[in-house]
C-alpha positions in Angstrom: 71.1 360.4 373.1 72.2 361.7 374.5 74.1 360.2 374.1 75.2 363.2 376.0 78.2 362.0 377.4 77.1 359.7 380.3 74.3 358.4 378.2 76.4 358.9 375.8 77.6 355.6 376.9 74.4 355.6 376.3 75.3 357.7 372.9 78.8 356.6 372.7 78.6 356.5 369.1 76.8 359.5 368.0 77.5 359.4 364.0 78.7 356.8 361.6 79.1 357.9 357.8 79.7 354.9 355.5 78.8 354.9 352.1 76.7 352.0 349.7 73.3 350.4 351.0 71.6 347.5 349.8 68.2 348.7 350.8 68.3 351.8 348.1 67.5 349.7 344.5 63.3 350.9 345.0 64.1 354.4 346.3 64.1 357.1 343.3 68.1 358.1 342.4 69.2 355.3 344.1 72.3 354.2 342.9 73.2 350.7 341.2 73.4 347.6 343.6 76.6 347.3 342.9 77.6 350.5 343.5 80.2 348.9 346.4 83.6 350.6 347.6 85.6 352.4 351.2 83.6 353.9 353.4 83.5 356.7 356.4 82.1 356.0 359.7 82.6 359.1 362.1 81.7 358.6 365.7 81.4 361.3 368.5 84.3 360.0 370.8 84.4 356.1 371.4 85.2 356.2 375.1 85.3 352.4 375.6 87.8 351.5 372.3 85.7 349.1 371.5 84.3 350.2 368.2 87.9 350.2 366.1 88.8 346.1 366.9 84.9 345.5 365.1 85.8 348.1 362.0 89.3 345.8 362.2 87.2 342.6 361.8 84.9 344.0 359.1 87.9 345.6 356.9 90.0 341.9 357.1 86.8 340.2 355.6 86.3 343.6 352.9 89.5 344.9 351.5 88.0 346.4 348.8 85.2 348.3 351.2 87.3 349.5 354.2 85.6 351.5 356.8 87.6 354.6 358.2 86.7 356.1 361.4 86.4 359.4 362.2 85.9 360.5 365.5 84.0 363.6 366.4 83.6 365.5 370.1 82.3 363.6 373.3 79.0 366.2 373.0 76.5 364.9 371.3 75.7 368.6 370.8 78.8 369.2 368.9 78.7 366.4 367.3 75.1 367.3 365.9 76.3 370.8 364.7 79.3 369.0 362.6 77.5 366.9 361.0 74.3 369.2 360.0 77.1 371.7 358.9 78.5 368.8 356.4 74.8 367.5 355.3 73.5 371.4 354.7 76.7 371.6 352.5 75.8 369.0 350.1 79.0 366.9 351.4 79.5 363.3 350.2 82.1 362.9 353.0 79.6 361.1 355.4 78.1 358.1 354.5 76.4 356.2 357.6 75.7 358.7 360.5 75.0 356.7 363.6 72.6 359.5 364.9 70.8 360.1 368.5 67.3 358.2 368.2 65.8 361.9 368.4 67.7 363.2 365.7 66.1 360.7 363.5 63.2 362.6 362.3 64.8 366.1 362.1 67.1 364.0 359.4 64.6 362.1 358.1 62.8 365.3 357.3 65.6 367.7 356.1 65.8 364.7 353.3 69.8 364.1 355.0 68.8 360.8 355.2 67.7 358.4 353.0 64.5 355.9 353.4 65.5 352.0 354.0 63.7 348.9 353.2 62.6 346.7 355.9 63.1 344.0 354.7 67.0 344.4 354.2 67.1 344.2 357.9 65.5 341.9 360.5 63.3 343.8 363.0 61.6 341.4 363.7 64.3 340.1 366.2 64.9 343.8 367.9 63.2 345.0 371.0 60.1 345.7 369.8 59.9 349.6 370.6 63.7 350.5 369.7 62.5 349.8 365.8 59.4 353.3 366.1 62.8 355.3 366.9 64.1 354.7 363.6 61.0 355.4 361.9 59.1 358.8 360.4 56.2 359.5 358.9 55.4 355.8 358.5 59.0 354.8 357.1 61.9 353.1 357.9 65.1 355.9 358.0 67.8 354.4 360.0 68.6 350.7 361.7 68.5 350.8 365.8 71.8 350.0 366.6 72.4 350.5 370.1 69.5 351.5 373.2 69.0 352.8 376.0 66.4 353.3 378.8 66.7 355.3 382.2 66.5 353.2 385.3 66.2 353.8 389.0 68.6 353.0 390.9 68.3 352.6 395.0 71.0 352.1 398.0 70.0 348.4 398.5 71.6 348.8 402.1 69.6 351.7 403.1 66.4 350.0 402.1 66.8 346.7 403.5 67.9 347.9 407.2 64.5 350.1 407.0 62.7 347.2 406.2 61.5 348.5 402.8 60.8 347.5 399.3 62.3 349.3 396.0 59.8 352.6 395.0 56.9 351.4 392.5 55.2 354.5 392.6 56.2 358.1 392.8 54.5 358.4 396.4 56.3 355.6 397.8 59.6 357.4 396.3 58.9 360.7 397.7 57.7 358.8 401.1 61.1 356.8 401.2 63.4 359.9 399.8 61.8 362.2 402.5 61.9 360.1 405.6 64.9 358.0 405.1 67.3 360.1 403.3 67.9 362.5 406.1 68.7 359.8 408.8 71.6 358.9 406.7 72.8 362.8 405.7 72.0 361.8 401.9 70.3 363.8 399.2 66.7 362.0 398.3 66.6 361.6 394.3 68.2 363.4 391.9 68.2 362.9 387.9 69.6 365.5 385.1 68.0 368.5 385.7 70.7 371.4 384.6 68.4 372.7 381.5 70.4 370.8 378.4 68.7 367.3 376.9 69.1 365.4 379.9 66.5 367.8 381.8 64.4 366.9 378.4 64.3 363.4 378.8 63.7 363.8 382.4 60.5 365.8 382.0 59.2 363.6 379.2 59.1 360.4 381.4 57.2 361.9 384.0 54.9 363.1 381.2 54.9 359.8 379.9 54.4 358.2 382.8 51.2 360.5 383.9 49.6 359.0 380.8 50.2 362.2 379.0 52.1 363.5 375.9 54.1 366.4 374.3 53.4 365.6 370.6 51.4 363.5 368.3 51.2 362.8 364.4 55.6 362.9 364.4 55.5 366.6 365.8 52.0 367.9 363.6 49.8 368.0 366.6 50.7 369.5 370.3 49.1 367.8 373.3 50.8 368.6 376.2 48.3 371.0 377.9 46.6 368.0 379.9 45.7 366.9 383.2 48.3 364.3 382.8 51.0 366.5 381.9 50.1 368.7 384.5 50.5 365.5 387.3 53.8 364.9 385.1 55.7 368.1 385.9 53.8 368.4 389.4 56.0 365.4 390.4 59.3 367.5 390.2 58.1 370.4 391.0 56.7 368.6 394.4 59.9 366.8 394.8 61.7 371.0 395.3 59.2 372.1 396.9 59.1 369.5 399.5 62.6 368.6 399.8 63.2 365.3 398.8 64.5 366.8 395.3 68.0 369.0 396.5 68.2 372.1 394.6 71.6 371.1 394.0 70.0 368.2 391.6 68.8 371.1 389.3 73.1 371.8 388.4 73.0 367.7 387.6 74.2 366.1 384.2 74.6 362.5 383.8 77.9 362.3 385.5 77.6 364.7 388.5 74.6 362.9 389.1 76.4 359.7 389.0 79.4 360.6 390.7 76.7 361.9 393.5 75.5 358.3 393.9 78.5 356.7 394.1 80.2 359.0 396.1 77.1 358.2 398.5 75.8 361.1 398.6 72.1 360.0 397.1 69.6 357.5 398.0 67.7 357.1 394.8 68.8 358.2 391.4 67.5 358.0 387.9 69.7 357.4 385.2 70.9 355.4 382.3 72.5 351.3 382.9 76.2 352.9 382.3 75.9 353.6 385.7 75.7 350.1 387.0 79.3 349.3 386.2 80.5 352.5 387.2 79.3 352.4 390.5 80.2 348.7 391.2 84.1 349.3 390.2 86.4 349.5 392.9 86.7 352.5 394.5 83.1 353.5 394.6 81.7 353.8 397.6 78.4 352.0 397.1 79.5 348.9 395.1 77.4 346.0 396.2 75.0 348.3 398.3 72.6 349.1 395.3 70.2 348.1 392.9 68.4 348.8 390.1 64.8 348.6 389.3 62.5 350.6 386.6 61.5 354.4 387.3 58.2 354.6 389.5 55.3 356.4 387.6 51.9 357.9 389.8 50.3 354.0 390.3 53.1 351.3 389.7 56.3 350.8 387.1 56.6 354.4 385.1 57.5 354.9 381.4 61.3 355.2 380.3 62.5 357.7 377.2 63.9 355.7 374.8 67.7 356.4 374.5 70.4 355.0 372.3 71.6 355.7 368.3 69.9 354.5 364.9 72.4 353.8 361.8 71.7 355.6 358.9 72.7 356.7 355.2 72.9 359.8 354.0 71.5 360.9 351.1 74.7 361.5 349.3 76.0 358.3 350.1 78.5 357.2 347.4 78.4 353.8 348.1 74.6 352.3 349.3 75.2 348.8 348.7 78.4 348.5 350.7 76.6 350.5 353.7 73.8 348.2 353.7 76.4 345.3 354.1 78.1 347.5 357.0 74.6 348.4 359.0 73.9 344.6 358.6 77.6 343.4 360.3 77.2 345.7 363.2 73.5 345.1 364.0 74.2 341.8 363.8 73.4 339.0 366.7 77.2 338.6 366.8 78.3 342.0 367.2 75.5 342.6 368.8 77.3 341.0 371.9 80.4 342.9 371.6 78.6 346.1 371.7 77.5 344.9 374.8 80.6 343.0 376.7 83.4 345.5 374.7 81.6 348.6 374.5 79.3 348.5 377.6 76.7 349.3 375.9 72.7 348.1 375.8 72.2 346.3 372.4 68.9 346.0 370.6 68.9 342.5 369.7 66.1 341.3 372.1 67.4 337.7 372.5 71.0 338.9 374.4 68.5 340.1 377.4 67.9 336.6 378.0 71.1 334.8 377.5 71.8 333.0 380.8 75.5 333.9 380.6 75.2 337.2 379.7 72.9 337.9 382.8 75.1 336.2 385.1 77.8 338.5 384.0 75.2 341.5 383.8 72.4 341.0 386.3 70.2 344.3 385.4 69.8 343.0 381.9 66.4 341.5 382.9 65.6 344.9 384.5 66.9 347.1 381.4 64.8 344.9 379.5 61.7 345.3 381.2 62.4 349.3 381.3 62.8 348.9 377.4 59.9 347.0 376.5 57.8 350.0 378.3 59.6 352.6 376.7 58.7 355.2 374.6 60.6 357.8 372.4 61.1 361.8 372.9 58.7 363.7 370.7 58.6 363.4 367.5 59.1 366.5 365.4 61.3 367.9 362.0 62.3 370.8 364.8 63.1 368.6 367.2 66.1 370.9 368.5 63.6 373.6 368.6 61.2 371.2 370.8 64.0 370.3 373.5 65.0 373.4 373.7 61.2 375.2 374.7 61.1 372.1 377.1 64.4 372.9 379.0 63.1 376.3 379.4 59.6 375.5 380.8 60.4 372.8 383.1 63.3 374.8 384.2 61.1 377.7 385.8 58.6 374.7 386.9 61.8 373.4 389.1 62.7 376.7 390.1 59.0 377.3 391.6 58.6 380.3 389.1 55.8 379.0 387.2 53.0 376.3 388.1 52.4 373.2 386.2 49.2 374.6 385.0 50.8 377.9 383.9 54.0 375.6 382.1 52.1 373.3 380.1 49.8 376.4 378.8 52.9 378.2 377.9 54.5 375.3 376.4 51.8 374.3 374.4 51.8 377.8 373.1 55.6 377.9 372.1 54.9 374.5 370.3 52.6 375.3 368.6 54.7 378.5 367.1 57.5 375.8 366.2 55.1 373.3 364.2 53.6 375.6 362.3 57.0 377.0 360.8 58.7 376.1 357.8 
């Protein structure tokens, strides 16, 4: 999502309420296309400023449908919690939420948000996989509207003086983190592993990238207890137990982890492309002594989690046509770009990954893309909070050597299969 807050740059924008959408006129109690008027957009802390010039641009062109933003917490968390506690009211105060891409179902499910039609919006010219985030149970609920995809970055420096190549596979990663890492006093890899979303996301790529899964059928059917899933969360549990994973990692959030890399304290770290900036400013004290490449997986290039935030319209939307218009202007090409060179953050229009200028300007857009294109979302599921949360615990005892792989995925296909069947 997380946005949580680092990938909350990855989540910067964690929930925009507008009112009207164009895309309602076939959906039962939808309201009259021209049903147009102001709107509420309310955003979970825009840390870059860049969101209120676009709103500016949009209000100019649309006196009579002004946008007014409301800005919620940094957490994603909280910023869940406030909205569900205004959608489980009946509220009409929130119009567009610009939610997490996990949250998507859970909403789409609680009927907080209403279908779309496809064809109001053009998905054909997204990144391909960003599009199945805003999707459940075979329909369209939300637009993508900003993504995101865990990369792994390397000290370029390190590498090169060893005579090495970039990690493609997790052995070569654990070979590299183990052997060079010490010469240099450094920490081998780290990602999020403190027990909130980020340890979540963490645990589902190397699921994913084992070949394996967590849920099927958007949360109906549990399939984590497999041989894949087992080679999945043997991966960080081998990383502890044979060092090149610090125990400290297992306290790590987006930024600490971050702030470990640049401070030069790590030689591999996984995490989202906020990072790239952030440790090139000046100051840090690996700017131009890194790269980035995608995550390793058991025999070549792994399998990313999907990050980033859908646009959607609630259900008690006032206004539907004018929040059509709205979703439209900000997924737009144009904006698209701002997003991307104002906000810092990875847009889903797939044509801006190849623009020649806009690769000068960021070079791991070819690399993001690529880490995109092979993405694939967190599970799928009405409960999702319910879901993270029984993953956090498992994998948690996994990385602190308390239960086997074998043993987790037993108990965690047991505890999710007790949350699918409720309700």
């Amino acid at each position: 999502m997380r946005w949580i807050r680092a990938a909350g740059r990855g989540l910067l924008v964690a929930a925009v309420l507008l009112a009207g959408y164009a895309g309602f006129g076939s959906e039962p109690g939808a309201q009259a296309p021209k049903d147009r008027g102001p709107m509420t957009l309310v955003t979970a802390g825009d840390l870059t400023h860049y969101l209120g010039p676009l709103l500016d641009d949009w209000n100019r062109g649309h006196p009579e449908e002004k946008v007014t933003l409301v800005e919620l917490p940094d957490s994603a968390d909280e910023t869940r919690a406030q909205m569900i506690s205004e959608l489980r009211s009946g509220s009409d105060r929130f119009d567009v939420l610009n939610i997490d891409v996990a949250w998507t179902s859970e909403f789409a499910a609680a009927g907080w948000i209403s279908p779309l039609d496809r064809d109001a919006f053009p998905l054909h010219t997204f990144l391909a996989p960003v599009v199945d985030t805003a999707t459940f149970d075979g329909r369209l609920y939300a637009v993508p509207y900003v993504t995101n995809a865990g990369l792994l970055y390397y000290r370029k420096d390190i590498l090169e003086r060893a005579g090495e190549r970039p990690p493609r596979t997790w052995d070569e990663l654990a070979r590299q983190a183990k052997t060079l890492a010490p010469k240099y006093r450094l920490d081998g890899y780290a990602g999020q592993f403190l027990p909130y979303e980020g340890l979540t996301v963490n645990a589902t790529e190397a699921v994913h990238s084992s070949g394996g899964s967590i849920l099927r059928d958007d949360g109906a059917r549990v399939t984590v207890d497999s041989v894949s899933a087992r080679k999945g969360l043997e991966f960080l549990a081998g990383g502890i137990r044979d060092g090149w994973i610090s125990p400290r990692a297992r306290d790590y959030k987006e930024e600490e982890s971050r702030q470990a890399f640049q401070d030069g304290r790590l030689l591999f770290l996984r995490n989202w492309p906020y990072v790239y900036a952030l440790a090139n400013a000046p100051g840090s004290k690996v700017a131009g002594r890194f790269g980035a490449v995608p995550l390793p997986g058991p025999d070549g290039p792994g399998t990313s989690v999907l990050g980033g935030s859908n646009l959607a319209v609630s259900s008690r939307s006032r206004h539907p046509q004018s929040a059509a218009d709205l979703i439209a202007y900000l997924t737009s090409e144009r904006v698209q770009r701002k997003v991307l060179t104002e906000g810092s953050l990875p847009p889903v229009r797939a044509a801006l990954y190849e623009d020649p200028a806009l690769v000068r300007a960021y070079p791991y857009l070819p690399t993001l893309r690529q880490s995109v294109l092979a993405a694939e979302p967190r599970p799928k599921s009405p409960r999702y909070d319910q879901v993270s949360l029984a993953v956090q615990a498992v994998v948690q005892d996994v990385m602190a050597l308390r239960q086997t792989p074998q043993q987790a995925v037993g108990r965690l296909s047991r505890e999710l299969g007790s949350i699918s069947r409720k309700g």
